[in-house]
TIGU-93149 format. One record per atom (N, C-alpha, C): z, x, y. Coordinates in steps of 0.2 Angstrom, whole numbers, plus 5000, padded with zeros to 4 digits. Layout:
N
ZXY...
***
This chain:
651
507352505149507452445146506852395148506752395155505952355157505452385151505252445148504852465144504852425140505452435137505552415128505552335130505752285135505152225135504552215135504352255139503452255137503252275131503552305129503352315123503252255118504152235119504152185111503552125114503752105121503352045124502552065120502152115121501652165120501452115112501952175108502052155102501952085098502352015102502351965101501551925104501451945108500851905110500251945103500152005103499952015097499751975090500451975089500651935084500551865084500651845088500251775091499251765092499251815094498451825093498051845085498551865083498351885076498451815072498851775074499351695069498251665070498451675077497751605078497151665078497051695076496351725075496051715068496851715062496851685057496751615054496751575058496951505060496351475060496151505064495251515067494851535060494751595058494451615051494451545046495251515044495351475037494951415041494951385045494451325048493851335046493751415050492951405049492651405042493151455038493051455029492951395026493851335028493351275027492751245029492551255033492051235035491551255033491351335031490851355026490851325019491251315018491251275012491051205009491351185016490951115015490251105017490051165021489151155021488851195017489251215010489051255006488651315007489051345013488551415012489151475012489051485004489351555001489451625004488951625008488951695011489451695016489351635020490151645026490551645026490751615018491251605014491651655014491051705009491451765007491751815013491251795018491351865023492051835026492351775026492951735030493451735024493351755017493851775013494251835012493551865014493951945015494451955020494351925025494451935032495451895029495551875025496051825025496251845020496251885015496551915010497251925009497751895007498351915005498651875012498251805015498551755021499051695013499351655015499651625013499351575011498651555013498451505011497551545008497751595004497051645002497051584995497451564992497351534988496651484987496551434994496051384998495451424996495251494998494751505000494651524992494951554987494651554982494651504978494751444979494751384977493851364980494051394986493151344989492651384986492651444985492251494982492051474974492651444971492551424965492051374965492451324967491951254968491351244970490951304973490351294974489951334969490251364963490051394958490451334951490651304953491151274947490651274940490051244941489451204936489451284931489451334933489051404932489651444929490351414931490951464931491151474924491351524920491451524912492351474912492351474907493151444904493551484906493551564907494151604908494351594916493651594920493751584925494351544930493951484924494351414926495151414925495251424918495751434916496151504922496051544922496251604927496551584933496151534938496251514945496851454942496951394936497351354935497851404933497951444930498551464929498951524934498651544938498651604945498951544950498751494949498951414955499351364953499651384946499951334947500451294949500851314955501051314959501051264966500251254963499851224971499351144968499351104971498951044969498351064966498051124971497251154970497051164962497751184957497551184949497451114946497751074949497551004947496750984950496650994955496150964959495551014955495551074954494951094950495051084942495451074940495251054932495151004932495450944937494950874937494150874940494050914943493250924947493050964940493251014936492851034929492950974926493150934924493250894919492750854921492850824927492250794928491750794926491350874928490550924927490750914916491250894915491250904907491050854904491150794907491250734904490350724905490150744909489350734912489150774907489250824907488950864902488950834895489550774894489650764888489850834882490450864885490450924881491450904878491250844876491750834873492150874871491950894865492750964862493051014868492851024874493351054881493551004883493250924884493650894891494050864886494250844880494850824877495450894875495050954876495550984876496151004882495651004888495951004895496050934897495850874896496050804899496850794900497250804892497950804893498350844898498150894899498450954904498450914912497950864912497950854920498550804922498850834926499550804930499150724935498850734937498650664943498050644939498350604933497750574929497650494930497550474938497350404938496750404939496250474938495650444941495350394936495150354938494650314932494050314930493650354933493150394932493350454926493750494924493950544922494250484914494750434916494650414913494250394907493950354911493350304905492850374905492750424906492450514902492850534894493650514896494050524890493850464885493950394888493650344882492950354878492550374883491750404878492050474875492550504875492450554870493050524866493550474863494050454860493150414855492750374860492550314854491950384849491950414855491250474849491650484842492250494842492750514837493050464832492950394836493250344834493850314832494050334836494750324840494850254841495550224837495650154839495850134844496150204848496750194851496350204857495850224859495050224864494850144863494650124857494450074856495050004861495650014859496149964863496049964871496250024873496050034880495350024883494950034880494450044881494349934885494549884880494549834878494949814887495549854883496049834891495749854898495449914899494849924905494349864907494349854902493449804902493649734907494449704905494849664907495049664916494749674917494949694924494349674930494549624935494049604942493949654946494149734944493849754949493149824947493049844953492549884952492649944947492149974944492250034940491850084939491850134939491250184939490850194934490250234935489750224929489850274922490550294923490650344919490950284913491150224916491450154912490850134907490150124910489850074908489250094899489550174900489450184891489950154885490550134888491050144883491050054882490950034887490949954890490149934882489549984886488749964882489049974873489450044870489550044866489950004862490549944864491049914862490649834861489949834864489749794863489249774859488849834859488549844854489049854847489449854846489949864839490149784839490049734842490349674842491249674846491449734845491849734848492149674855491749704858491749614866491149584863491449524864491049474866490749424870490649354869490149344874490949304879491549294874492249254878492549314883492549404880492649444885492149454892491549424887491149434895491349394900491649324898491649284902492549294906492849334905493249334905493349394912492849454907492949464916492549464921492149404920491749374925492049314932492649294927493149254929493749294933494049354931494249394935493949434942493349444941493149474947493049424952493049354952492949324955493549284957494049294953494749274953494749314963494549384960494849444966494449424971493749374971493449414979492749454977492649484972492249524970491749494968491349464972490749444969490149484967490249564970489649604969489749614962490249624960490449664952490449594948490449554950490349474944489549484943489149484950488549494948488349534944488549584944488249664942488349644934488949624931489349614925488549564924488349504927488049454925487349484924487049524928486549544928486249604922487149664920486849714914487149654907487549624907487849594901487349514900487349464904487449414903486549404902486249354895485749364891485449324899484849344897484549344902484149234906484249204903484049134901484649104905485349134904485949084907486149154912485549184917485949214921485549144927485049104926484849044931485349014934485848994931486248944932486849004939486749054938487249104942486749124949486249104952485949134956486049124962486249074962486749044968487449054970487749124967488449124966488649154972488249194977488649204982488649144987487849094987488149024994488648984991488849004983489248944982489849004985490049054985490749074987490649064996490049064999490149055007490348985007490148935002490048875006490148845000490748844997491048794991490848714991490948704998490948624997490348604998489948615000489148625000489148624995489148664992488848654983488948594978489848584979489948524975489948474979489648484986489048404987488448374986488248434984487448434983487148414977487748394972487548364966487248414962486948494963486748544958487148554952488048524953488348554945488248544940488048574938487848584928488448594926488648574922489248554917489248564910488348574907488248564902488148634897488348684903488048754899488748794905488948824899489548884900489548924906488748954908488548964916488748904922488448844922488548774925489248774926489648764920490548774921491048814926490748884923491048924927490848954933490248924936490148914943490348864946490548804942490748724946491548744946492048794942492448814941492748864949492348894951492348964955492348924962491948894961491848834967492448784969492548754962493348714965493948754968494148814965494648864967494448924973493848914973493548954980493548894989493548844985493648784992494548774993494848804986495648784986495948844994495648884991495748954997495748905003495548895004495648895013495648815013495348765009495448685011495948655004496548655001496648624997496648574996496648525002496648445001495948435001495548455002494748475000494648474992494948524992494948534984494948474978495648464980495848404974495148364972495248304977494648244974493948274970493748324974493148364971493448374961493948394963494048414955494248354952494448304954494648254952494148234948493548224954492848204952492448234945492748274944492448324939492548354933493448344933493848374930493548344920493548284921493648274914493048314910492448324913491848364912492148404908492648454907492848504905493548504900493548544897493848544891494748574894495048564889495848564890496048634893495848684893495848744893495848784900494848724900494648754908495148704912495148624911495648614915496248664919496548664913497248694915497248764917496748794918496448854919496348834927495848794928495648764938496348754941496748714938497548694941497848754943497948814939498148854939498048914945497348904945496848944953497148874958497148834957497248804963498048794965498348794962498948814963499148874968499048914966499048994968498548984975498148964977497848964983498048904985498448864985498848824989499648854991500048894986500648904986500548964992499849004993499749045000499449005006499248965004499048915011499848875012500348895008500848835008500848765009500448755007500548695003500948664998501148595002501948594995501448594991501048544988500648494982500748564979500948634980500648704973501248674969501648654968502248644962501848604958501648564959501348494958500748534953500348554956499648614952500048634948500348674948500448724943500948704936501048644938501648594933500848564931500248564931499648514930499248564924499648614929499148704924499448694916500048664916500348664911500548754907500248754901500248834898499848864899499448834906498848894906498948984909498949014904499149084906499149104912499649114917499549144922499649224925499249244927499249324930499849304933500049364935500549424937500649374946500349374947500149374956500149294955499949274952500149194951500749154947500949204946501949174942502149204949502149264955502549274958502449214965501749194965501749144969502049074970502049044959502548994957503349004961503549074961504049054962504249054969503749094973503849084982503448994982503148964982503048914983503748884980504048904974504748844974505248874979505248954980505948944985505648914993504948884994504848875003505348795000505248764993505448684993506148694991506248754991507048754989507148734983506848744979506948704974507148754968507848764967508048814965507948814957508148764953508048754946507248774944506548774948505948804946505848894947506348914954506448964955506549004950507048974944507449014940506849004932506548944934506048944927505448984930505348994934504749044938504749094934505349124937505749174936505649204928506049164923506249144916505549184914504649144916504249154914503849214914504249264919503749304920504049364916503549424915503649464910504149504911504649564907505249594907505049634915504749664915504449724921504549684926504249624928504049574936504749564936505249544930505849504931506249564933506249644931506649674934506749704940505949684945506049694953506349674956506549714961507249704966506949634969506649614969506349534974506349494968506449504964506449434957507149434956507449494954508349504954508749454959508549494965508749454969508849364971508149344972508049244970508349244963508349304958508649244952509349254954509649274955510649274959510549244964510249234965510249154972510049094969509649104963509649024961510149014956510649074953511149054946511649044954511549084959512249064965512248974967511448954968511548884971511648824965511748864960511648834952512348834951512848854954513648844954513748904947513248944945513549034941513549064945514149094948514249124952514549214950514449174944514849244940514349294938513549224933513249244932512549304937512749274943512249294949512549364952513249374954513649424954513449474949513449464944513149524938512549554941511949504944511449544943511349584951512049544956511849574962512349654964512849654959513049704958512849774957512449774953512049854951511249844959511049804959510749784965510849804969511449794973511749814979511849894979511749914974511650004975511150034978510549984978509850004981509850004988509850044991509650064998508750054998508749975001508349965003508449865006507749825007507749765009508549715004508249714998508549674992509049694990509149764989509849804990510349764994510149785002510449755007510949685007510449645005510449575003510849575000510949584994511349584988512049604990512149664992512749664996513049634999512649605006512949545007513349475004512949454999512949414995513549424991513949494991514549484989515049504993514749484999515349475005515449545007515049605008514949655009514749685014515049725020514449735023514149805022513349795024512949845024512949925029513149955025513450025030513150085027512750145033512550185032513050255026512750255022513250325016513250385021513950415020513850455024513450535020513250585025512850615021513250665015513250645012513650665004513550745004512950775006512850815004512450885010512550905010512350965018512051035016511551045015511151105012511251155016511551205013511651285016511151315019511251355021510951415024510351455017510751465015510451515007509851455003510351405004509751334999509251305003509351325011508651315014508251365014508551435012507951495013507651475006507951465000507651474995507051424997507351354998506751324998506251335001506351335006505751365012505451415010505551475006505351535005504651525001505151464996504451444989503751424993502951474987502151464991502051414993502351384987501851284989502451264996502851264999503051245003502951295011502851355009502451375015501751355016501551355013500851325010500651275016501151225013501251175016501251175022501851205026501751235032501451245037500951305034500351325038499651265038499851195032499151175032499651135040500151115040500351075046499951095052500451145050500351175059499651185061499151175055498251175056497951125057498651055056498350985058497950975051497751015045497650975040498150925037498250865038498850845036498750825027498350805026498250785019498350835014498150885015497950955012499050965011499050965020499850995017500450925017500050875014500650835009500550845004499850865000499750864995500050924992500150984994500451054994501351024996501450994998502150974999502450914996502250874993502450824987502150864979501750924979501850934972502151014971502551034979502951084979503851044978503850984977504550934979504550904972503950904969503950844963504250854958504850914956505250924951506050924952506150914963506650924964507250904964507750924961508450884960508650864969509350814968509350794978509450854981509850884980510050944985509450974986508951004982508451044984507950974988507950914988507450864991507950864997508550864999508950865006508650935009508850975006508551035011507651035014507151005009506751035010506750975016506750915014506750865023507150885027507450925027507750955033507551025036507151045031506651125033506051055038505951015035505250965037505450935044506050925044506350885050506450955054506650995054506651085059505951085061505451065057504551105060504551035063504550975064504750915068503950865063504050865057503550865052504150775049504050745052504550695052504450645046503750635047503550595040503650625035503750685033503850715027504750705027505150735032505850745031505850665029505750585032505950525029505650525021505150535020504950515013505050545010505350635009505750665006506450645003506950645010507550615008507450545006507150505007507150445003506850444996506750514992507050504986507550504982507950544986508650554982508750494978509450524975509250474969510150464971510550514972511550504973511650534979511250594980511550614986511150594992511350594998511150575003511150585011510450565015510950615021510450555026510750515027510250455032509950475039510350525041510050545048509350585046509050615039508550635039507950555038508050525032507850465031507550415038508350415041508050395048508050415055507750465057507650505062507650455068507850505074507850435081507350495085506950505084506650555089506550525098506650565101506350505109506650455110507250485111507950415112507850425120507750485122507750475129507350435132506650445131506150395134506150325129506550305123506450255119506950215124507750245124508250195128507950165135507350205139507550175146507050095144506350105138505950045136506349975136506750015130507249965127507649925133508149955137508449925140508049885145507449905147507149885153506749815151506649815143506249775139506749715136507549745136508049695134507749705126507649765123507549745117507949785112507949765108508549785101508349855100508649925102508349995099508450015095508949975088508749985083508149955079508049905081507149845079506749885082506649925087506249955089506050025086506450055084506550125080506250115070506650035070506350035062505749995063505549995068504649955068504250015068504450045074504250135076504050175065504750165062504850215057504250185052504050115051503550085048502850075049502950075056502150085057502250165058502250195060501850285060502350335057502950315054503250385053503250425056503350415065503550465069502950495070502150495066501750545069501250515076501350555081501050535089500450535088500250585082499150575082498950505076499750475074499350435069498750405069498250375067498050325069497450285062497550215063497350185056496650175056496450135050495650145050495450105053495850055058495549985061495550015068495750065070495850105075496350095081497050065077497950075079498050145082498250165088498550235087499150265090499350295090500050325091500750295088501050315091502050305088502150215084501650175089501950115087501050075087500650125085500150095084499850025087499550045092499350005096498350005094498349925095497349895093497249925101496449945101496349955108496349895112496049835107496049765111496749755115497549775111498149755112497949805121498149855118498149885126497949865131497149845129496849845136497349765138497349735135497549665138498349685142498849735138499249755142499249785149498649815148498449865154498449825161498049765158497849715162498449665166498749655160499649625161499949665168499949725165500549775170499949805178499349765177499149795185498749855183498649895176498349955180497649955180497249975184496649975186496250015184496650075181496250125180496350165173496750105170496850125161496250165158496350225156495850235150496150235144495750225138496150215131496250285127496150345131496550395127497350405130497550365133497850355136498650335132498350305128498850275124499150315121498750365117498950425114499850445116499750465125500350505123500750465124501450485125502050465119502250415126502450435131502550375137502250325138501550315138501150265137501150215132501350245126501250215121501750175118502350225120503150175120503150115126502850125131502950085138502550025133501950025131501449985130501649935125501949985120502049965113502649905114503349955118503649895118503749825123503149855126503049775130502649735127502049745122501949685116502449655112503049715112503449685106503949645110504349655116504549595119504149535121503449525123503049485123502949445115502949475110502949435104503549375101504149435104504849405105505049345108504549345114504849305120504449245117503549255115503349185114503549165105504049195102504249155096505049145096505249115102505849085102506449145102506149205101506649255100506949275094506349255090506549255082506149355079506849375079506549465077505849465070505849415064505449405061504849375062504649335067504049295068503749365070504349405077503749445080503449525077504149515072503849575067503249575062503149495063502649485058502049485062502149455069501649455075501249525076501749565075501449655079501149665072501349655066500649665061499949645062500149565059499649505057499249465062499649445069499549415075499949385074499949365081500449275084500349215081499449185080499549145078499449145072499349175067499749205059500149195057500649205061501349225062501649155060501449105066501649035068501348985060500749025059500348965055500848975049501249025047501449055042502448995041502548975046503148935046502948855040503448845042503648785038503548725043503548665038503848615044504448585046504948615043505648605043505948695043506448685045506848745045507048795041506748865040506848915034507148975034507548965028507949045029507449105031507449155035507149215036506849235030507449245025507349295018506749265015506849195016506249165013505749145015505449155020505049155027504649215025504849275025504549335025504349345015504849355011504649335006503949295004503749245007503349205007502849215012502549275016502149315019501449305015500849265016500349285011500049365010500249385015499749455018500349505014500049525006500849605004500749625010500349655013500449705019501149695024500949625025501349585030502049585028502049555023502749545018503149615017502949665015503049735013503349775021502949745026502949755031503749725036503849685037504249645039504949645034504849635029505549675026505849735027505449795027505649865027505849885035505649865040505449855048506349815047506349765045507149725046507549755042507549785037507949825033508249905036507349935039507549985044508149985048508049925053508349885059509149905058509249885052510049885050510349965048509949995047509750085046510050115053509550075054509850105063510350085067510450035067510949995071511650035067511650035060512250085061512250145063511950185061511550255063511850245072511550205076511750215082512450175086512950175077513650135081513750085085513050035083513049955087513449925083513449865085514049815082513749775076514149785071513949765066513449705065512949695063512549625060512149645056512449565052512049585045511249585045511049605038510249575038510249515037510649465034510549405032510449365040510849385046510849365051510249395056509949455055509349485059508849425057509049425050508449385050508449325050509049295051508949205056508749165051508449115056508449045051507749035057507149035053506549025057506548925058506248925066506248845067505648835063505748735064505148715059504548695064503948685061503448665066503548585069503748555067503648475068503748465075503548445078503548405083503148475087502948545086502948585088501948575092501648615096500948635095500648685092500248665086500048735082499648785086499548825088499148905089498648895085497948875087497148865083496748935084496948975088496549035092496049075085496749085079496449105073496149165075496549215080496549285082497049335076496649405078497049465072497549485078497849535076498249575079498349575086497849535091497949525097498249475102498549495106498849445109498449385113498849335108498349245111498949215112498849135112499049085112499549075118499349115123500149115128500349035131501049065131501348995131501348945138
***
């Protein structure tokens, strides 16, 4: 008997030195790859012949020959993979080398077949092969690209050169998206727009156009506005709405002083920027601008801030004409749905609000929630409808792209094995999306098991959705910290999905993403002497840490779960600047977040919160009540510190 354990023991370590000898190889394969040397390549392909992820290394072997590879090639390895993102990922890398090449009759034969077709480089490649042909339907699009503040690749700027030379744009779309880019922020690309397009004689009047975006009010003190030339205008124009950003009471008189200089149009066009950058400074006067804008067309981002600016004034009859105004698509988000059944509710239709909060209320999520409520309902976890067998987890798990997936985990490539594991899931009916978050929640791959099951569409199993991992070491924080463990679990699930090595690009890291600067100041708080900042990494540190900021955030905003949920994003004095002067429902508080991040942030984090709190059979509260009724500033001291994410302003 002691023999035939040695042996298996024998045997198993074996096999364990085989897993990671393998493991070893496909690294370093990547890595020959990326430094482009074929030789090592091949010699670490062979070695891994018939591994589960041999697929990778023919992939890298291609790619370093792709320019060189015939069509059958190509075709061969996409249809041998189809199975794997890597078929997508090289016919858009060929596509690419085609559109360069300008070998038009292949890339519109292959352009259709690409499944992830947002590239927009690849894009505007298919627009120059639709205008060669003369395609109207290139020509439309082509027009709607051009319409856009943001940057674009040079694969754009034939289709952009050719639409103009046809007279197709002209000198109103040039100026149009010159007004967009600058709408965005983007002054390098207005430039650039102003420098290939705009004739050369009125690019003088623009040479100043980055110190007028530093120093707006400078500008329009200094008596240089030209008014008399289309250049002169929409620099005097960029300047009124670039000083509304940040000083709105600044703003006004300047354009008072100036407005009549310009015609009915631009008018109601400057109202309309300044509105929109007052209604995110909160400023009441935005009702007042945008009622001044009159019909001046407003973007997408500028109707949704009309009607956040009327619900901070309560002004419920503007909410529903905000609403009214904007296009079918905007009207049908759950956050437009919503306010508009709150403004037919405070409008005495009750019937009429009912209607739209009823199919509403089926959405598991923030607005969902809400909705429920709102018909006197409370919010309660579904129980798991549906429980995947034994045979429906083999099957699943058994599939390439999901072992795939797998092995890229356990390699730590994490990108590689989402990629491999949302285009192994992207056809799945619920049952097959329950099992595979539950094969994902087994490997302890936890961001994948929530985002999984948070597709379903009927069936559902919220203990995968919402995982409690680390109840051990979370309860002793929690109790120790007097803080809410389910607020602290759905703040946990929004910032990192559970993953311990997360870490962002501003350099947040672990479970609850903590700034170095936060730490160090905690470190300082709690007495340690001898903190290092890898420190925070592991999982005790980081909960200790994490949730001692979040009680500290808690403690200095009156005890309001929303200010501090906004706090652990944006800052504290962010957070405070962001209040009213008089007393605000929560909903509408967070709604009214300038920062999407913040806003997106702060709903999902309190929407969580109620996730868990049934999940962990606390006593019922609603989200209408999580989220409170935030105090007003008046009579208060504002926080001037004008800090990010780190802890200021102590009380």
């Amino acid at each position: 008997m002691f023999k035939l354990i040695v042996l298996a023991f024998s045997l198993l370590s074996l096999s364990q030195a085989g897993a990671a000898s393998h493991d070893d190889d496909f690294l370093a394969a990547r890595d020959a790859f990326r430094a482009g040397d074929a030789l090592r390549l091949g010699t670490l392909a062979k070695r891994l012949n018939g591994s589960v992820l041999a697929p990778y290394l023919t992939y890298y072997q291609l790619q370093l020959r792709l320019r060189d590879a015939s069509e059958e090639e190509v075709h061969g390895f996409i249809a041998r993979n189809a199975d794997s993102p890597l078929s997508d990922r090289l016919r858009a890398d060929w596509l690419r080398i085609l559109g360069q090449q300008q070998n038009w009759a292949l890339f519109e034969a292959e352009y259709p077949a690409l499944v992830n077709n947002d590239d927009v480089e690849l894009a505007c490649f298919a627009l120059q092969a639709g205008l060669q042909r003369g395609d109207d339907a290139a020509v439309r699009e082509a027009r709607r690209k051009w319409l856009s503040g943001g940057e674009l690749p040079q694969s754009c700027k034939p289709v952009f050169d050719a639409l103009f030379a046809a007279g197709t744009l002209a000198a109103g779309d040039l100026w149009a998206r010159i007004r967009l880019a600058l709408e965005m922020g983007n002054i390098g690309v207005a430039r650039q727009i102003i420098t290939d397009y705009l004739p050369e004689k009125q690019r003088a009047s623009l040479r100043n156009l980055e110190k007028v975006a530093d120093n707006p009010q400078q500008f329009l003190d200094s008596g240089a506005v030209d008014t008399q030339s289309r250049p002169g205008r929409e620099l005097a124009m960029f300047a009124i709405y670039r000083l509304a950003r940040s000083l709105p009471a600044a703003a006004e008189p300047c354009w008072e002083r100036l407005r009549t200089r310009f015609d009915a149009e631009e008018q109601a066009y400057v109202w309309g920027q300044m509105a929109f950058h007052a209604a995110r400074q909160h400023d009441p006067v935005a009702l007042k601008w945008f009622h001044k804008a009159e019909d001046a067309p407003l973007n997408e981002l500028q109707m949704t801030w009309r009607v956040r600016a009327a619900l901070r004034a309560q002004d419920w009859s503007e909410v529903l004409s905000g609403i009214a105004a904007m296009p079918e698509t905007l009207q049908n988000q759950g956050a437009w749905r919503y306010w508009k059944a709150r403004a037919l509710k405070a409008g005495g239709q009750v019937g009429a609000a009912n209607a739209i909060l009823a199919p509403l209320s089926r959405e598991h999520n923030f607005y969902g929630q809400l909705a429920t409520e709102e018909l006197g309902a409370v919010v309660s976890n579904p129980v798991a409808t549906y429980e995947p067998g034994t045979d429906e987890i083999r099957s699943v798990r058994d599939l390439p792209g999901i072992q795939r997936a797998l092995a890229l985990y356990r390699l730590n490539l994490r990108t590689e094995a989402n990629r491999e594991w949302i285009w192994a899931t992207r056809g799945f009916d619920d049952k097959q999306l329950l099992a595979a978050a539950e094969i994902a929640r087994r490997n302890n791959w936890l961001d994948r098991a929530i985002n999984t099951a948070d597709k379903t569409r009927e069936l559902h199993d919220f203990s995968l959705s919402y995982p409690a991992p680390h109840r051990d070491v979370m309860q002793v924080y929690a109790r120790e910290r007097d803080l809410d463990e389910a607020w602290v679990y759905g703040l946990i699930r929004q910032e990192s999905r559970f993953v311990q090595q997360a870490r962002s690009n501003v350099g947040a890291s672990g479970l609850m993403q903590l700034m170095p600067t936060t730490a160090q100041w905690i470190a300082r708080r709690l007495g340690l002497k001898h903190f290092r900042q890898n420190l925070v990494a592991q999982l005790d540190t980081n909960i200790s840490f994490g949730t001692y900021y979040l009680k500290y955030v808690l403690d200095t905003n009156d005890g309001q779960p929303v200010l501090a949920t906004a706090s652990y994003n944006a800052g504290p004095s962010r957070a405070r600047r962001w209040k009213d002067e008089h007393a605000l429902e929560g909903a509408i508080y967070a709604e009214s977040i300038p920062f999407t991040e913040t806003r997106n942030y702060v709903q999902k984090v309190m929407s969580n919160a109620s996730y868990y709190a049934n999940r962990f059979g606390q006593q019922v509260v609603t989200l209408k009540h999580r989220l409170g009724t935030i105090s007003g500033t008046a009579g208060e001291k504002a926080c001037q510190d004008g800090d990010e994410r780190s802890p200021s302003c102590d009380p």
